[in-house]
N, CA, C and O of each residue as an XYZ file, in Angstrom:
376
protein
N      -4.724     12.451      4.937
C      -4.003     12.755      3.724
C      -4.944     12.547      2.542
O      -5.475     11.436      2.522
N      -5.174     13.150      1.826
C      -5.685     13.633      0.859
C      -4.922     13.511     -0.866
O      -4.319     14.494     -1.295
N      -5.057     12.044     -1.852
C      -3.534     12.556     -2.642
C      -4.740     12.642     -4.078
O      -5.855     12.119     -4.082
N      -4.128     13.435     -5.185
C      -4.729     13.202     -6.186
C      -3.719     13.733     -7.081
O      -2.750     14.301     -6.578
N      -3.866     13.564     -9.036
C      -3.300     13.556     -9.808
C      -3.590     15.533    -10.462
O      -3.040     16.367    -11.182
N      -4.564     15.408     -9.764
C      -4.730     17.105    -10.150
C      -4.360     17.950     -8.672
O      -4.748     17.804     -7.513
N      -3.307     19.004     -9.411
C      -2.782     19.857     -8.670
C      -3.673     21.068     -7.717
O      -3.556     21.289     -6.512
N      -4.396     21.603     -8.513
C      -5.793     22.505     -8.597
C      -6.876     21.766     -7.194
O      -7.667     22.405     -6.500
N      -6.638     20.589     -7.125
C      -7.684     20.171     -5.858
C      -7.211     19.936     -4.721
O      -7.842     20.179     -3.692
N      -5.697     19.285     -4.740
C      -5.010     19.769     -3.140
C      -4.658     21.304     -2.919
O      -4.486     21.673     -1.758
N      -4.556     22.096     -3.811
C      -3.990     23.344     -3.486
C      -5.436     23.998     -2.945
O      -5.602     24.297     -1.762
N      -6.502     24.186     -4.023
C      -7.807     24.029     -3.152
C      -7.864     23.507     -1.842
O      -7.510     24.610     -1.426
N      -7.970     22.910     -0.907
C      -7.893     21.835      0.401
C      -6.949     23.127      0.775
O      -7.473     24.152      1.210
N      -5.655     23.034      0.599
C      -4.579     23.753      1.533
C      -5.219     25.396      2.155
O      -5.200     25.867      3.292
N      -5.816     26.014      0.699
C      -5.937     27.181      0.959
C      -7.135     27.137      1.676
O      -7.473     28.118      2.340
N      -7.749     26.235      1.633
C      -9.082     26.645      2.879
C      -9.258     25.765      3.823
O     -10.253     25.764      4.548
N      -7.972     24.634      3.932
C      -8.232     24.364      5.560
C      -6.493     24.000      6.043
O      -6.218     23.191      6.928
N      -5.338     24.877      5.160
C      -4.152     24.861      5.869
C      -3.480     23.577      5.636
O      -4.091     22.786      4.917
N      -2.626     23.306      5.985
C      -2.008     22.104      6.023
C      -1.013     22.085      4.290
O      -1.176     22.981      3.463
N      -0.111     20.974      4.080
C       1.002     21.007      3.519
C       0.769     20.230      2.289
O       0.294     19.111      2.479
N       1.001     20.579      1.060
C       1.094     19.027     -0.237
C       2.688     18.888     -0.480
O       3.599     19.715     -0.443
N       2.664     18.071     -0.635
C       3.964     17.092     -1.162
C       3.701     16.653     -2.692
O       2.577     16.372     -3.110
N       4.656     16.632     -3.333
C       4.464     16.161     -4.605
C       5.134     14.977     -4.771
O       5.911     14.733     -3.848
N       5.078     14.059     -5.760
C       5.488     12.825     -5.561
C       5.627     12.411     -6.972
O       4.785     11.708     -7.532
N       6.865     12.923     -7.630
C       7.028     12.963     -9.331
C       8.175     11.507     -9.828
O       8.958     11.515    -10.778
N       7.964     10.499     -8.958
C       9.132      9.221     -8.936
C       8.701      9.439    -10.492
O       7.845     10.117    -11.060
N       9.938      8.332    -10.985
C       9.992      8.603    -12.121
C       9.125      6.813    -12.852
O       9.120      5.713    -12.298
N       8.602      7.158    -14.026
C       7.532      6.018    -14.521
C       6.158      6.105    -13.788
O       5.151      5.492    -14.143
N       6.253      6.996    -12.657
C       5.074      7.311    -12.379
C       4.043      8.420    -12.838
O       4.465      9.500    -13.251
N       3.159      8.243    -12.789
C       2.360     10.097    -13.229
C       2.379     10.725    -11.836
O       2.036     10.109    -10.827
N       2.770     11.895    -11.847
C       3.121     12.805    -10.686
C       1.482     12.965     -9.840
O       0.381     13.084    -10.378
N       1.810     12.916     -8.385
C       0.278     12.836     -7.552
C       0.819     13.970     -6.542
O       1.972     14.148     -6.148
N      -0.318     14.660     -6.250
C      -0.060     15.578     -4.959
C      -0.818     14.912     -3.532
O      -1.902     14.329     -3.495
N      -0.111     15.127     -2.668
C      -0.665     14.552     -0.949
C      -0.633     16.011     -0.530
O       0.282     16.822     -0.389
N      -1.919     16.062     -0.384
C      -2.115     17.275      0.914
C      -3.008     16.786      2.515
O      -4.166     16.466      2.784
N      -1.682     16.959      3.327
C      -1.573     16.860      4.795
C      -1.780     17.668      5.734
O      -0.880     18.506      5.795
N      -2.939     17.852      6.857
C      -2.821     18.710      8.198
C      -2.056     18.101      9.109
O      -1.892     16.884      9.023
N      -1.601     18.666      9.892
C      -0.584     18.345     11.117
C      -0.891     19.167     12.055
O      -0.184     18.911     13.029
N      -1.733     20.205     12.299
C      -2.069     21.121     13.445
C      -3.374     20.365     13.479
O      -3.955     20.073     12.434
N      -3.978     19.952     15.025
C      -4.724     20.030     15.796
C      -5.866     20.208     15.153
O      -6.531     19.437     14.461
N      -6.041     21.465     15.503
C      -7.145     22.821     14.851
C      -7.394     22.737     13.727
O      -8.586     22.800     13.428
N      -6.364     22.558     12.618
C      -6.826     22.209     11.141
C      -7.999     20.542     11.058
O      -9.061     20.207     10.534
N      -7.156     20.067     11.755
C      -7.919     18.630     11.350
C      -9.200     18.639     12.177
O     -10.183     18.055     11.721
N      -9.270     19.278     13.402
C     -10.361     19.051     14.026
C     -11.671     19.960     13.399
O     -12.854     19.844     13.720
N     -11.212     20.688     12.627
C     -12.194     22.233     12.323
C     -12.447     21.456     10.885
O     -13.574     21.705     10.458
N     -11.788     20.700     10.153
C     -12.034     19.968      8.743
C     -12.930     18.263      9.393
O     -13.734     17.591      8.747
N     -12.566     18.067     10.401
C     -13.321     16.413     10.906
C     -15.232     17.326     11.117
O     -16.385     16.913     10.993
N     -14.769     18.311     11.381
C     -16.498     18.913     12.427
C     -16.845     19.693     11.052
O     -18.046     19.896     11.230
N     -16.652     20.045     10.263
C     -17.094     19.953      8.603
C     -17.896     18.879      7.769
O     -18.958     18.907      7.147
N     -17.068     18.054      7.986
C     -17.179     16.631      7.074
C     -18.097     15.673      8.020
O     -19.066     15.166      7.456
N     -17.925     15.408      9.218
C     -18.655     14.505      9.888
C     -20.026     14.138      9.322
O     -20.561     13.031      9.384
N     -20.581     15.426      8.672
C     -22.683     15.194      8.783
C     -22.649     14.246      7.242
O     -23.667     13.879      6.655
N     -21.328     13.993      6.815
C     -22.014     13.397      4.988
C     -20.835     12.664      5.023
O     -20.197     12.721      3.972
N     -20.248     11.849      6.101
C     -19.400     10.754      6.443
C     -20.442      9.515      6.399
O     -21.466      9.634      7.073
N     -20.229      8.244      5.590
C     -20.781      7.426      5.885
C     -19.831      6.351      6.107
O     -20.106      5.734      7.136
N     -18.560      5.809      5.351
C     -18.383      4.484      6.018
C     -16.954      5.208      6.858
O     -16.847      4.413      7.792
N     -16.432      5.685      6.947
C     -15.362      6.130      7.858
C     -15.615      7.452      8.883
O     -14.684      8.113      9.341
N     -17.197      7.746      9.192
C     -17.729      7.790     10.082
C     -17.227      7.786     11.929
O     -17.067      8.621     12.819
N     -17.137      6.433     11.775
C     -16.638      6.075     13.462
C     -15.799      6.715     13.569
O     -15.822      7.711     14.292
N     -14.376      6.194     12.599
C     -12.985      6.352     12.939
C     -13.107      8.089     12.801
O     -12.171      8.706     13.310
N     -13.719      8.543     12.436
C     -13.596     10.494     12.748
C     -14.437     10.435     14.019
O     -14.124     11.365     14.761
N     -14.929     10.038     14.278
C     -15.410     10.476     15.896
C     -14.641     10.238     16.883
O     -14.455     10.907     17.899
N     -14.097      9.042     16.486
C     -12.686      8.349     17.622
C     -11.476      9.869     17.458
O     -10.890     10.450     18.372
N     -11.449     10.046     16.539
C     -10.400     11.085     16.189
C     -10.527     12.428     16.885
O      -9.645     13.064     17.462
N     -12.242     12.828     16.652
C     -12.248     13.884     17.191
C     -12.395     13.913     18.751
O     -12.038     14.922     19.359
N     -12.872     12.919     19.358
C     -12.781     11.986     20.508
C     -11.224     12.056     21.090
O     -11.020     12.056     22.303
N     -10.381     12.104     20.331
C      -8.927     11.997     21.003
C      -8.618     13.960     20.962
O      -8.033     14.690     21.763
N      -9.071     14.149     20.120
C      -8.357     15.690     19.802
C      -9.145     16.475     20.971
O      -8.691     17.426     21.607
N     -10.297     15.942     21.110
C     -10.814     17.456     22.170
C     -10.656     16.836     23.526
O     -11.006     17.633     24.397
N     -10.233     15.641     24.017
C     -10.120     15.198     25.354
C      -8.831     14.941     25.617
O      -8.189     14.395     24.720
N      -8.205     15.242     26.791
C      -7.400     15.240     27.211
C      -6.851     13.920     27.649
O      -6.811     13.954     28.879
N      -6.443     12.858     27.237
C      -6.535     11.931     27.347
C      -5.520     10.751     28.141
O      -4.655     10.363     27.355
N      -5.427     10.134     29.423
C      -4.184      9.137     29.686
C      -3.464      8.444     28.630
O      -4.144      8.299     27.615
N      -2.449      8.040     28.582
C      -1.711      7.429     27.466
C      -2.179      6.402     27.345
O      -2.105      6.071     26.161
N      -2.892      5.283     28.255
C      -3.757      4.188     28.060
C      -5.149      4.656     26.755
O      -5.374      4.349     25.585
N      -5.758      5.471     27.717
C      -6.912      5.705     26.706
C      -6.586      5.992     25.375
O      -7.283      5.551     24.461
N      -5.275      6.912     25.104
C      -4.675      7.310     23.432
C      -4.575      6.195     23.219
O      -5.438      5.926     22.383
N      -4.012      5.315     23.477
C      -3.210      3.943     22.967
C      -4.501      3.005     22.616
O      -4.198      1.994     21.983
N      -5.947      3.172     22.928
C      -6.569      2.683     23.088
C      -7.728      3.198     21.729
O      -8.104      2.371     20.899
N      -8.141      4.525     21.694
C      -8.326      5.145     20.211
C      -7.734      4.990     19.232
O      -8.395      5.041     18.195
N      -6.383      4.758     19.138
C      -5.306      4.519     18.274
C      -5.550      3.604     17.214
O      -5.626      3.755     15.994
N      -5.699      2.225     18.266
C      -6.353      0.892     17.861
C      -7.305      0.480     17.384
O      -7.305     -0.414     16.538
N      -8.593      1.206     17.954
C      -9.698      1.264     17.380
C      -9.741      1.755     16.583
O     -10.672      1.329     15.899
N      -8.993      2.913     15.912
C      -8.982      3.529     14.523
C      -8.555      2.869     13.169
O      -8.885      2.899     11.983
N      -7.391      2.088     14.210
C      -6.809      0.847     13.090
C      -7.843     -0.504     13.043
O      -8.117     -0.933     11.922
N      -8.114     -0.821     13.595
C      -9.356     -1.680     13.394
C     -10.139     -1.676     12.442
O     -10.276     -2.296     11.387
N     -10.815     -0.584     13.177
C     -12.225     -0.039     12.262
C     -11.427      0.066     10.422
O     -11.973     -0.284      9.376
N     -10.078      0.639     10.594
C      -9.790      1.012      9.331
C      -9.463     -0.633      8.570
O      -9.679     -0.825      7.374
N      -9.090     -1.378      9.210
C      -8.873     -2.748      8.951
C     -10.137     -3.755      8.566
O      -9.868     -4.831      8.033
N     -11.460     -3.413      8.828
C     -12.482     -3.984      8.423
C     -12.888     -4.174      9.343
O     -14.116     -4.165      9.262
N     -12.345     -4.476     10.844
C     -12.904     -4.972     12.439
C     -14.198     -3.905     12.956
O     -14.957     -3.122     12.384
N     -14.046     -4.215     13.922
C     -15.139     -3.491     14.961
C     -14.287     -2.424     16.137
O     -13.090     -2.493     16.413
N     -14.989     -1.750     16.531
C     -13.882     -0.630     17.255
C     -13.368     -0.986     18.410
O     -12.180     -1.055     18.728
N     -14.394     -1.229     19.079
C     -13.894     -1.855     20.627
C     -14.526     -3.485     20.836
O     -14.287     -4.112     21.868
């Protein structure tokens, strides 16, 4: 997810790699847009983009793309899952 205060840069994102924005206009707040993939193919074709000029969230896209192109037992998912939360938590992956 992707959120920012300018409209013009998630709608950018949507139109060239798909996926959905949400707007989020609560009130006392300044209005932010979230733009989200949910297909597969979007996120994996935007992770194999971005990967070469990833530096600290790095791992956790390899774990990701690691789950998306392998077919995986529910142990092993359950097991990327974690390590994603980890790594995203400050820890170590495995």
């Amino acid at each position: 997810m992707v959120s920012n205060s300018c409209r013009v840069v998630v709608e950018w994102l949507q139109k060239r790699f798909g996926g959905r924005i949400y707007v989020d206009n609560r009130r006392g707040r300044r209005v932010s847009y979230s733009w989200r993939l949910y297909r597969k193919e979007e996120v994996r074709r935007l992770l194999r983009m971005v990967l070469p000029f990833l530096k600290v969230r790095r791992r956790q896209a390899e774990l990701v793309l690691y789950y998306l192109e392998n077919d995986l037992p529910v142990e092993e998912m359950e097991e990327v899952f974690e390590a994603v939360h980890r790594l995203n938590n400050g820890g170590d992956a495995m």
